[in-house]
C-alpha angles and dihedrals in degrees: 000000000000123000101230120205135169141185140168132244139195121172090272084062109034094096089053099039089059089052101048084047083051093056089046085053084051101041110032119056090201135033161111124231114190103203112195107199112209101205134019097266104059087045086049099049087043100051086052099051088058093217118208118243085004124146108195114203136173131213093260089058085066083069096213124129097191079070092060093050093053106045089082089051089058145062119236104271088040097061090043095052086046084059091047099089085037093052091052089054093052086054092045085054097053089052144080128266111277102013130128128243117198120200110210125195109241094240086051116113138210116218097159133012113287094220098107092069099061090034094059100034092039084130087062130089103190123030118193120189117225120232084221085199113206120232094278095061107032088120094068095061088069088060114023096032155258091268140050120236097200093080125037143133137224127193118224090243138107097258093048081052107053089045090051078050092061101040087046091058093043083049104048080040099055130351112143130155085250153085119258134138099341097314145112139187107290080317115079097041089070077073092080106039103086089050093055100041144033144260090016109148132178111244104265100181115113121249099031126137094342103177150165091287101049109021097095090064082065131066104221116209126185112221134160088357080299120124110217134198117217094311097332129082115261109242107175133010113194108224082217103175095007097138116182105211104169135011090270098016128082132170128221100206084173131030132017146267095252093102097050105120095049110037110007092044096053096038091049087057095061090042099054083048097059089049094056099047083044084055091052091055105030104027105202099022117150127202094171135143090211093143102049120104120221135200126269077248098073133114117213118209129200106230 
């Protein structure tokens, strides 16, 4: 069977989403990504790029006309993060019974195959993956959430789907890039959803979604061109704050620079790579955040 997977891309994401589609290829032996573009360029790029195991979709392929009333209503991240529960159930209807689809922020990376998760949680419907915040973030939990959105996994059965049901009407309701009433944005209503419905359970295998706010609770090792974490292998990094704002230029608007050499380096590699081959096909094209402003904080990174 089939890992199923599935993100979504505007222009400001298409760089990292191939890449993030390259180290599946690498890492997974099987798979299906369903990619829903958001805007014209990023369908285009990608229907150019001719990605293996790849389903390109559009907004109007959610079938949902409440979508269409609100894009107007939201910026841009908050109406992608709106489709994101939508977009889960378009890729539960394309697979089997049973099966899991995991939604996968576009900045997110593979470094190892993802198996093991589903292998060692099977019994559970619904998998959410913790933001473990390290010390230095420990504030953020109270208002943005106790879960990350950017990886989860819902199982192809009745319960998953009526769970999906319920985060998909908080989220066409409210999701906004702010703090209000105990929500935020897709994120803080996974809060609830262990204690509404069953056979929930938080990802407990090592090495996933290690990201800005948690990596410095974890001592990271290079062997056998293999990154670990502690003693795991490390299976996905999120990107989380990684902004490209010019064709050798990024941002970390989270994080440091401290893992560089072992997860940035690599990753830059790929990602110089994409752009390239993009070049090659849409001369001109431009998927940068060159008008976002960033904090005094950041750490800017040639690529």
């Amino acid at each position: 069977m089939d890992n199923v997977f599935c993100t979504i891309l505007s222009k400001l994401r298409v760089y990292q989403g191939i890449v993030l589609h390259r180290s599946l290829l690498f890492n997974t032996e099987r798979f299906k990504l369903f990619i829903l573009c958001v805007d014209d360029e990023s369908y285009t790029i990608c229907s150019k790029m001719n990605l293996l195991n790849a389903i390109l979709i559009r907004i109007e392929d959610l079938k949902n006309e409440k979508l269409f009333s609100i894009r107007s209503e939201r910026a841009l991240n908050e109406y992608c993060w709106t489709l994101k529960p939508y977009l889960i159930e378009y890729a539960l209807n394309q697979s089997q019974s049973g099966s899991c689809v995991t939604y996968i922020d576009a900045d997110m990376c593979f470094f190892n195959d993802p198996s093991v998760i589903y292998e060692r949680d099977k019994e559970f419907d619904v998998m959410l993956s913790k933001h473990d915040y390290s010390d230095a973030y420990k504030g953020v939990e109270v208002h943005c959430g106790k879960y990350n959105s950017g990886f989860i996994i819902f199982r192809n059965i009745k319960n998953a789907r009526m769970a999906l049901k319920w985060w998909q009407e908080r989220c066409l309701e409210w999701c906004y890039d702010t703090l209000a009433e105990g929500r935020f944005g897709d994120q803080k209503y996974l809060d609830l959803i262990p204690t509404l419905f069953k056979n929930i359970c938080s990802i407990k295998t090592p090495g996933v979604n290690i990201a800005p706010w948690n990596e410095t609770k974890h001592t990271f090792t290079a062997k056998n061109q293999k990154v670990y974490v502690d003693k795991d292998l490390l299976i996905c990094y999120h990107f989380s704050g990684f902004r490209i704002i010019a064709r050798n230029k990024a941002a970390l608007v989270a994080g440091s620079k401290q893992l560089y050499n072992l997860l940035h380096f690599p990753y830059i590699h790929v990602l110089k790579s994409v752009m390239e081959d993009i070049e090659k096909i849409a001369p001109g094209f431009q998927g940068f955040n060159i008008e976002q402003k960033f904090s005094k904080d950041a750490n800017y990174i040639d690529i």
